[in-house]
C-alpha positions in Angstrom: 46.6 65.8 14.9 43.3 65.5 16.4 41.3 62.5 15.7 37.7 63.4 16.0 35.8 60.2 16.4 32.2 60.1 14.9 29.1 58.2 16.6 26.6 56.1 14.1 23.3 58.2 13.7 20.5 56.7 12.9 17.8 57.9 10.5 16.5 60.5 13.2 20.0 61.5 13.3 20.2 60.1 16.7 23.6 59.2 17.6 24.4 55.8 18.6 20.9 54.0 18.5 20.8 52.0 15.3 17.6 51.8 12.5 14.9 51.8 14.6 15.4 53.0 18.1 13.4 56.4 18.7 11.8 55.8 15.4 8.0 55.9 15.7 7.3 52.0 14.2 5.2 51.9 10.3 1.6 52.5 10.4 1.4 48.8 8.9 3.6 46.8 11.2 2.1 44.0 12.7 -1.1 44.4 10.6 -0.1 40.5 9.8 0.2 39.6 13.1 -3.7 40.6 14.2 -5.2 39.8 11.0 -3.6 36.0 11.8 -5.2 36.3 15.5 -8.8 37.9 14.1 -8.7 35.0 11.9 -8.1 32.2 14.0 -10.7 33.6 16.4 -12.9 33.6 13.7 -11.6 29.4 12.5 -11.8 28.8 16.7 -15.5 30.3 16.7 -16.7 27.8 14.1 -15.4 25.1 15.4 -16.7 26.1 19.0 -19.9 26.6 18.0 -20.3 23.4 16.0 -18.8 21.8 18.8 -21.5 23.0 21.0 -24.4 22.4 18.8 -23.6 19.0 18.4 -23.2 18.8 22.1 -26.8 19.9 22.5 -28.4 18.5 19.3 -27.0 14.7 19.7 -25.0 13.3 22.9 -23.7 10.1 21.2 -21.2 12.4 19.2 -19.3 12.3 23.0 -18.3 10.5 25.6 -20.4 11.6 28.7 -18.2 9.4 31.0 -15.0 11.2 29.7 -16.1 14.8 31.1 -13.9 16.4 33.6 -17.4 17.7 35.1 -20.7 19.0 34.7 -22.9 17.3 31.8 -23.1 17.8 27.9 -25.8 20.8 28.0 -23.8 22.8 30.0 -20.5 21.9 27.8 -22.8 22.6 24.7 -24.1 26.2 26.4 -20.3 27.0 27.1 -19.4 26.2 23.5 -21.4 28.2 21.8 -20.8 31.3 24.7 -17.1 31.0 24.0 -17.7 31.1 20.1 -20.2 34.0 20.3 -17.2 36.1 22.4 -14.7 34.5 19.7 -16.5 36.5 17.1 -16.8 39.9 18.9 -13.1 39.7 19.7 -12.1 38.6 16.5 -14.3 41.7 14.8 -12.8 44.1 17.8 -9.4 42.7 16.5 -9.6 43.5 13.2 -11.2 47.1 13.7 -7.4 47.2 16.0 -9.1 47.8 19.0 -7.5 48.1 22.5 -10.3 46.4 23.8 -10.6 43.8 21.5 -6.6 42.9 22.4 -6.7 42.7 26.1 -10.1 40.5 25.5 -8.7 38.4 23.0 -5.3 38.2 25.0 -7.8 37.0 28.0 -9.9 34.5 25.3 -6.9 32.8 24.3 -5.6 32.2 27.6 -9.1 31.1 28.9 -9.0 28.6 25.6 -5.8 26.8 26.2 -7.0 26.2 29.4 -9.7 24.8 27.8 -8.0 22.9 25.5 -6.0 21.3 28.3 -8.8 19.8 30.3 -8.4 17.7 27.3 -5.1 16.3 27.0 -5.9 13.2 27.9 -8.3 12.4 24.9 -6.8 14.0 22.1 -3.4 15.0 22.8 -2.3 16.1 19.4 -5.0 18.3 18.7 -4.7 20.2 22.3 -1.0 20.7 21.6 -1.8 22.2 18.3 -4.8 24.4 20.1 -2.3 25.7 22.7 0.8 26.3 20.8 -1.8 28.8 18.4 -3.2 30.4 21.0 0.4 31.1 22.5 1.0 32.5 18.8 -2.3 34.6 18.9 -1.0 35.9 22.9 2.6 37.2 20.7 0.7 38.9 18.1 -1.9 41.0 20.5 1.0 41.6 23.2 3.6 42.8 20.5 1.4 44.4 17.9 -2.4 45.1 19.6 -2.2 47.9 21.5 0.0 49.9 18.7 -1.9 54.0 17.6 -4.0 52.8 14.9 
């Protein structure tokens, strides 16, 4: 007698591949994901550009001396640059554009490095600041450049 032996399908009747493989993913997966990294553009653009106005309104909010380089105006102009781009990406983001992935995937990169010129003074907070903007680099890389 014969034993025929049968392969697993899958839901595309695929044999062999499991759930998911071929499958085209949900319309909604990862929706989570970018709404997470609009938003925490959005949180990162506050903070950025009250960073920077208080940079240019009042210098004894900061320690001039403790500057890697360049003075408080130009940290105050950069500040409120990087929060003005923070927005844009964060709208592009939500709208789940491309464009607004790659820049954001660029954004959060350019942040941490940011964030690190700071270690020294508040090493907590730059640990926090990089670890979310590795989060915010998973969720565009894995879920940003899905069809909308």
């Amino acid at each position: 007698m014969a034993h025929e032996m049968q392969t697993p399908t899958g839901p595309t009747g695929s044999p062999g591949y499991g759930g998911s493989y071929g499958v085209p993913p949900d319309a909604r997966e990862g929706h989570g994901w970018l709404t997470f990294a609009a938003v925490l553009f959005f949180a990162a653009a506050l903070a950025n550009g009250l960073w920077g106005i208080a940079a240019l309104a009042n210098d004894s909010y900061f320690s001039v001396d403790e500057l890697l380089f360049g003075d408080l105006s130009m940290w105050g102009v950069f500040y409120i640059c990087l929060a003005v781009l923070q927005v844009v990406v964060g709208y592009l983001i939500l709208r789940r554009s491309p464009v607004g992935a790659v820049m954001g995937i660029g954004l959060a990169l350019l942040h941490g490095l940011v964030a690190l010129m700071s270690i020294g003074a508040y090493p907590i907070w730059t640990v926090i600041v990089v670890v979310l903007d590795g989060l915010i680099i998973y969720g565009l890389t894995v879920y940003g450049f899905a069809e909308a």
